[in-house]
DOMI-204432 format. One record per residue (C-alpha): x, y, z; chain; residue number from 0; residue in one letter. Coordinates in Angstrom, 2 decimals. Example, Ala and Ser with C-alpha at 12.3 -4.5 7.8 and 13.67 -1.06 7.14 Angstrom:
2
xx=12.30; yy=-4.50; zz=7.80; ch=A; i=0; aa=A
xx=13.67; yy=-1.06; zz=7.14; ch=A; i=1; aa=S
This chain:
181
xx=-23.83; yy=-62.90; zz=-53.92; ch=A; i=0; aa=X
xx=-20.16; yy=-63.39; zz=-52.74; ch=A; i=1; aa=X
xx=-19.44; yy=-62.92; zz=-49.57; ch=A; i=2; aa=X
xx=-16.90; yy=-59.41; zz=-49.18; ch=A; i=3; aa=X
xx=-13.42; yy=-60.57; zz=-48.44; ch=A; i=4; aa=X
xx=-11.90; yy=-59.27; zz=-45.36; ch=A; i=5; aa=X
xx=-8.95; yy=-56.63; zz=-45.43; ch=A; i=6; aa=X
xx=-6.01; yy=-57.55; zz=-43.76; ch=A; i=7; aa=X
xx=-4.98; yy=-55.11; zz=-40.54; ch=A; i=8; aa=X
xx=-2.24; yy=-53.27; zz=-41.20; ch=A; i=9; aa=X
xx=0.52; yy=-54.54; zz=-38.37; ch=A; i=10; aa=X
xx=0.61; yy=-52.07; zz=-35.03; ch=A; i=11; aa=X
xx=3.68; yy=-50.37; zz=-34.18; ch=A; i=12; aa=X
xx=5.53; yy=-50.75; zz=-31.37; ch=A; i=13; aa=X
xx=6.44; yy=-48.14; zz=-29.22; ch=A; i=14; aa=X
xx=10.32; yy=-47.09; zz=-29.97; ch=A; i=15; aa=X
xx=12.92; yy=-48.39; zz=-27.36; ch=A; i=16; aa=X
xx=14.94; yy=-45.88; zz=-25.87; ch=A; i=17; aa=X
xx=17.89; yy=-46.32; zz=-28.25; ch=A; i=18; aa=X
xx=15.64; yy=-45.33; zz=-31.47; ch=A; i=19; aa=X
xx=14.20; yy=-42.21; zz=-29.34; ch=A; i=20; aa=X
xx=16.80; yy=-39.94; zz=-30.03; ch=A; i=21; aa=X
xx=20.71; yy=-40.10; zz=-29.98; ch=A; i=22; aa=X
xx=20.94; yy=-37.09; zz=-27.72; ch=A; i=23; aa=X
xx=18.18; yy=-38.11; zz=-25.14; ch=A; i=24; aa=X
xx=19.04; yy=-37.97; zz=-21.34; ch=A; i=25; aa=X
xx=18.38; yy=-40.12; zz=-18.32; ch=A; i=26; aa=X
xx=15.75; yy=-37.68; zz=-16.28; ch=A; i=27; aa=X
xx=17.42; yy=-36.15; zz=-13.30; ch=A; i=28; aa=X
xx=14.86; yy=-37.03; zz=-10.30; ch=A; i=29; aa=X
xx=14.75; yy=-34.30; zz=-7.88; ch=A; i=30; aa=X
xx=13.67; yy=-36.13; zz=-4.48; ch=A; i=31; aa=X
xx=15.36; yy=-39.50; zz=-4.60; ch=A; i=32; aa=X
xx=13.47; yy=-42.71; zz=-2.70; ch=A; i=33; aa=X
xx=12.28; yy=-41.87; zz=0.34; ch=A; i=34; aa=X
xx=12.63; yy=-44.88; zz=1.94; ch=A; i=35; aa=X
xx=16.51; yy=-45.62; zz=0.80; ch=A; i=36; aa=X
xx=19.56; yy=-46.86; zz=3.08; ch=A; i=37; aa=X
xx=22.14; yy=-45.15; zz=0.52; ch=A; i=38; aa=X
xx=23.78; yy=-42.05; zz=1.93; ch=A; i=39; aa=X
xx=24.63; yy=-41.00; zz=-1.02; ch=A; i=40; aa=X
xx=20.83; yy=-40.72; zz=-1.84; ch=A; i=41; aa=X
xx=20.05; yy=-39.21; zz=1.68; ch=A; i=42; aa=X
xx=22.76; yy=-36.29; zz=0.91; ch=A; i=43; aa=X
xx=20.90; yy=-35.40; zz=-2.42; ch=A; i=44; aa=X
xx=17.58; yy=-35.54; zz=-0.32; ch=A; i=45; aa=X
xx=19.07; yy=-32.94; zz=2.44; ch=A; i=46; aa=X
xx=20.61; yy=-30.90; zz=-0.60; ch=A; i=47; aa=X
xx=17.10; yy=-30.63; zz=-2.25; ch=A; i=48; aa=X
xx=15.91; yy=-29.53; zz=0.74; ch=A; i=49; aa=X
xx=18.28; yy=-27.14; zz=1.56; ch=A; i=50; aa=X
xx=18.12; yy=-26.00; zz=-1.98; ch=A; i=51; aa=X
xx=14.37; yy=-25.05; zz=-0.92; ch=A; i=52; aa=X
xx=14.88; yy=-23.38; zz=2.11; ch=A; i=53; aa=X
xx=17.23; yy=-20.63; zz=0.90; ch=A; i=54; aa=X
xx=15.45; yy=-17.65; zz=-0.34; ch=A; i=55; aa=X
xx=16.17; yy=-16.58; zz=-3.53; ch=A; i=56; aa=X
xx=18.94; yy=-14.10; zz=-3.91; ch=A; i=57; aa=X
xx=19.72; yy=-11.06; zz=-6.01; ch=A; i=58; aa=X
xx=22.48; yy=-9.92; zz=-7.18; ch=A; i=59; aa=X
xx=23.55; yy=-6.45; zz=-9.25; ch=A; i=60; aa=X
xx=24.09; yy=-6.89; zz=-13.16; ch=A; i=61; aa=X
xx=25.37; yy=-3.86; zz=-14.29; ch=A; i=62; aa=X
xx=25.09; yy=-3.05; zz=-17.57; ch=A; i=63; aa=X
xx=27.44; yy=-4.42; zz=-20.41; ch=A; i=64; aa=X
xx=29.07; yy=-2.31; zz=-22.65; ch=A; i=65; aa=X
xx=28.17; yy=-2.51; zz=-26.26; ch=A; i=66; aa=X
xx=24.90; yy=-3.91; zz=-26.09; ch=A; i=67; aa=X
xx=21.48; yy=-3.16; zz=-27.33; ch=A; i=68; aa=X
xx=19.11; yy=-1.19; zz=-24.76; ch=A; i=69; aa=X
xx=16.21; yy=-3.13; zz=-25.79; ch=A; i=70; aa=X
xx=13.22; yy=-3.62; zz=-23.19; ch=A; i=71; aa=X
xx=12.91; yy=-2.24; zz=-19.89; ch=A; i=72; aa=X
xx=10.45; yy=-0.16; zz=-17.84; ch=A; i=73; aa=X
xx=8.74; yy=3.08; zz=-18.73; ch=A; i=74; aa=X
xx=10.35; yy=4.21; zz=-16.26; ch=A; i=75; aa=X
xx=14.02; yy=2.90; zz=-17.15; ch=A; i=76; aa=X
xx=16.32; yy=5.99; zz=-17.48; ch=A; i=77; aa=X
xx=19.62; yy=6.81; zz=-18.42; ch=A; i=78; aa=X
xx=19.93; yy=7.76; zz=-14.69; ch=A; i=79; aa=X
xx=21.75; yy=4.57; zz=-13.79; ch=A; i=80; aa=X
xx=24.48; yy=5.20; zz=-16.21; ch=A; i=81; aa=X
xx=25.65; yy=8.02; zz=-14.19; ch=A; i=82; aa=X
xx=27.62; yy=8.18; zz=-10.70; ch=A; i=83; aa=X
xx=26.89; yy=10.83; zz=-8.23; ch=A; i=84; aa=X
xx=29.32; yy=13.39; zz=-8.73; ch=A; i=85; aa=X
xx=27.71; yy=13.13; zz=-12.13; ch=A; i=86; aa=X
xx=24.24; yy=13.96; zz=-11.58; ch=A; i=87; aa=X
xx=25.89; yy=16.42; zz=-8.84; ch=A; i=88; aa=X
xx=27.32; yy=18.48; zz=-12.20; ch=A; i=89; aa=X
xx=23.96; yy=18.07; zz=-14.06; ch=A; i=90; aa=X
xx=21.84; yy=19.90; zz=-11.08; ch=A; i=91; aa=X
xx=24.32; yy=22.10; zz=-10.48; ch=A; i=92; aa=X
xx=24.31; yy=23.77; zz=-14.56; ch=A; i=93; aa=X
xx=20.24; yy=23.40; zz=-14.17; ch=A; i=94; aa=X
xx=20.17; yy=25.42; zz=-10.49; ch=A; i=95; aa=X
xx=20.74; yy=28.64; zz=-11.45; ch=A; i=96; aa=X
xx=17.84; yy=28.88; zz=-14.20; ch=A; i=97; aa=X
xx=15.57; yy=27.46; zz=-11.08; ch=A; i=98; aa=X
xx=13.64; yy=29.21; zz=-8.79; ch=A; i=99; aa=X
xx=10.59; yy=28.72; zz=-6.54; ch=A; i=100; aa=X
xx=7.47; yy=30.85; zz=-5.65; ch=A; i=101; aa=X
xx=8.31; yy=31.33; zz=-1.91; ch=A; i=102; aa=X
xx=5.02; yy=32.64; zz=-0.87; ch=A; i=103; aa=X
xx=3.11; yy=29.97; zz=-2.59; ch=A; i=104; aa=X
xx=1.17; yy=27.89; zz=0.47; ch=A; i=105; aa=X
xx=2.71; yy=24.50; zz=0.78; ch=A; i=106; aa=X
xx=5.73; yy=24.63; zz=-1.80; ch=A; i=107; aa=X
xx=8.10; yy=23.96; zz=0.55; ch=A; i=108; aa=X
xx=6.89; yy=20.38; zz=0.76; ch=A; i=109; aa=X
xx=6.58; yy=20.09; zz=-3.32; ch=A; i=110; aa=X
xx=8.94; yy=17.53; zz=-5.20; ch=A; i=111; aa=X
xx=8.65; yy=17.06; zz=-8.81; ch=A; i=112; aa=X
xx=9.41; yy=14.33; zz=-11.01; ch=A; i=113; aa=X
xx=10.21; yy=15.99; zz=-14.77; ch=A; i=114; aa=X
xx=10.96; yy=13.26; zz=-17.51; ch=A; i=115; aa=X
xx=14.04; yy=14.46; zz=-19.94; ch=A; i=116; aa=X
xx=15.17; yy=13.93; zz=-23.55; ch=A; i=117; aa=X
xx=18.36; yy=14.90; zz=-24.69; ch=A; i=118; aa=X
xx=19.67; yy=15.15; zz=-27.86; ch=A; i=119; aa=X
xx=23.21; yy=13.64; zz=-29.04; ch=A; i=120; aa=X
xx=24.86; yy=16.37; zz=-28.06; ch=A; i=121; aa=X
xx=23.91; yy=16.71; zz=-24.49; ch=A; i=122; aa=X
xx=20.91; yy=19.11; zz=-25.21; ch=A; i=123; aa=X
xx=17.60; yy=19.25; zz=-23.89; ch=A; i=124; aa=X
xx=15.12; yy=18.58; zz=-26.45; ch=A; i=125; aa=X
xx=12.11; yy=17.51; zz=-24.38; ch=A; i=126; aa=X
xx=10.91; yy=17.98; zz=-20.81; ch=A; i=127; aa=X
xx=7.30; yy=17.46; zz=-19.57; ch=A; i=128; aa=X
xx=6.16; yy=16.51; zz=-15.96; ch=A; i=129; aa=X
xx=6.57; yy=12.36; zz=-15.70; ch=A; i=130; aa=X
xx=3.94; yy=10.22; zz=-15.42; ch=A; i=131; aa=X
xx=3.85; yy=9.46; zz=-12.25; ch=A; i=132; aa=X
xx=2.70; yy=13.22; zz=-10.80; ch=A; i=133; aa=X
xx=0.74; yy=14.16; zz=-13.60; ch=A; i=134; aa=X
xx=-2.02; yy=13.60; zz=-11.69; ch=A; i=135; aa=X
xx=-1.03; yy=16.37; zz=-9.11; ch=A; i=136; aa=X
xx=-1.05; yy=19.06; zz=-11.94; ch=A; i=137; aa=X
xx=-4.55; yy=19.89; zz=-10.69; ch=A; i=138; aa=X
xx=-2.95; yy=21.92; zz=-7.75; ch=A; i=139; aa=X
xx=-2.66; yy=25.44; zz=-9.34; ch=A; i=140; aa=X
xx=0.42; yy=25.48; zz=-7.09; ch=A; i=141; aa=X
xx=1.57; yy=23.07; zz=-8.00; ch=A; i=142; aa=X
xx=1.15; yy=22.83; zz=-11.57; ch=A; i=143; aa=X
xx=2.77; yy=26.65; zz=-11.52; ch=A; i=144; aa=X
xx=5.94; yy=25.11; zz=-9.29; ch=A; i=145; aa=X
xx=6.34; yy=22.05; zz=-12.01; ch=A; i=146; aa=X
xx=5.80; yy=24.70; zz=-14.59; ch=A; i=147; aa=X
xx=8.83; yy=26.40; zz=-13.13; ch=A; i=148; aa=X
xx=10.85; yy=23.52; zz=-13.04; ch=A; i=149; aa=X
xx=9.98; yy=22.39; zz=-17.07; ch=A; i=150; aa=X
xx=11.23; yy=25.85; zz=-17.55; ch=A; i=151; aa=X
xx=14.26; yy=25.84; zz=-15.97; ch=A; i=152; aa=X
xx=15.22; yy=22.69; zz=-17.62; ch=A; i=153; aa=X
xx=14.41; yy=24.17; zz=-21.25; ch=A; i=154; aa=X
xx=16.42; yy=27.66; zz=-20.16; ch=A; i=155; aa=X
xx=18.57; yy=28.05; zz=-23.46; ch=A; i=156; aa=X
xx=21.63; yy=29.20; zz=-20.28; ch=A; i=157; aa=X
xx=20.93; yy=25.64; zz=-18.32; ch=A; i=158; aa=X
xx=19.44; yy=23.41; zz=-21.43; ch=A; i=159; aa=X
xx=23.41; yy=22.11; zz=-22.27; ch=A; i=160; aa=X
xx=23.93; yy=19.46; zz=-19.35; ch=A; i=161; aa=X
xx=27.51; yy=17.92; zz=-19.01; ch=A; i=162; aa=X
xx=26.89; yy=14.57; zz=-19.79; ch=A; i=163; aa=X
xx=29.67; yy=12.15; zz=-19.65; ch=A; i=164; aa=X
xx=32.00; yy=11.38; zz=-22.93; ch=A; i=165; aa=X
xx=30.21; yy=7.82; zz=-23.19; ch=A; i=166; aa=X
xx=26.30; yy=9.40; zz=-23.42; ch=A; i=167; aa=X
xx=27.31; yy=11.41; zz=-25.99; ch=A; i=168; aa=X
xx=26.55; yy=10.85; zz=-29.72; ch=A; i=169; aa=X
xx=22.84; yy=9.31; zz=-28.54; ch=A; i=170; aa=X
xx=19.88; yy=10.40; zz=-27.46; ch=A; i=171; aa=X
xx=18.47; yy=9.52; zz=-23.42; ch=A; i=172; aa=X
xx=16.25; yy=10.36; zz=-21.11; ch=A; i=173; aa=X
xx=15.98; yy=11.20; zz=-17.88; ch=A; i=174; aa=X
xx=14.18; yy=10.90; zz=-14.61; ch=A; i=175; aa=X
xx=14.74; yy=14.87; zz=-12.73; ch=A; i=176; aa=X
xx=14.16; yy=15.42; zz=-9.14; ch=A; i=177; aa=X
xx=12.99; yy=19.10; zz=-8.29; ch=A; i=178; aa=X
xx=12.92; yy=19.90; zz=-4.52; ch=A; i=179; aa=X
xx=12.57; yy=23.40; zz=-2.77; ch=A; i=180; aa=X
């Protein structure tokens, strides 16, 4: 029997130098520079990273831009923010007068109601159920009768045509309502 002849290795690769990498590759940016360096110009970026650090973070308002999609947002997000005060000032003010409360009712003076809103294109309430968050105090006869007041009110074919502004018409919204004694 012949011995079995050996296979050759195939040759290894070398790792690629940083010229074959890529022709768009960048130097990393080091964010604490040597500690132990004489350079000033190295102990200005190490005071600047720590400074950088020390600052708490910062918001700052973004309204909204015209023209773009209203993707996203909370369950809670509203059309409420697209209006100024006077605004919503005009919108209770063509919902008060189909409003009233159940003055001898024990503790209604201290009630506040959150109702949730749809609209239709036209600035007509389409929709209006008791949001989320105080569905949970519907078990309150009282209260559950001085929501129930509110919904109604808000659905009142007299009060149901709010004056939204010329921009929210032509789309549908919804909003967050506010009743109070």
């Amino acid at each position: 029997m012949k011995p079995a002849k050996k296979l050759p290795l195939p040759p290894k690769k070398q790792p690629p130098t940083p010229a074959e990498k890529s022709p768009t590759s960048q130097k990393h940016v080091v964010k604490t520079p040597a500690i132990m360096s004489q350079s000033v110009l190295n102990t200005i970026a190490k005071l600047r990273s720590l400074e950088k650090q020390k600052k708490a973070p910062t918001a700052k308002y973004n309204p909204r831009q015209g023209g773009a999609p209203q993707g996203g947002g909370t369950k809670m997000s509203t059309s409420n923010s697209g209006l100024s005060a006077s605004q919503r000032n005009a919108i209770g003010s063509e919902v008060q007068p189909c409003w009233g409360i159940d003055a001898g009712a024990p503790g209604v003076s201290s009630f506040s109601v959150l109702l949730q809103v749809v609209t239709d294109a036209s600035g007509v309430v389409r929709e209006a159920e008791v949001a989320p968050a105080d569905q949970g105090k519907l078990g309150d006869p009282v209260f559950a009768a001085f929501a129930q007041r509110a919904v109604d009110a808000v659905k009142n074919y007299q009060c149901a045509k709010l004056p939204l502004p010329p921009y929210m018409l032509g789309s549908v919204h919804t909003f967050i309502f506010r009743f109070t004694p």
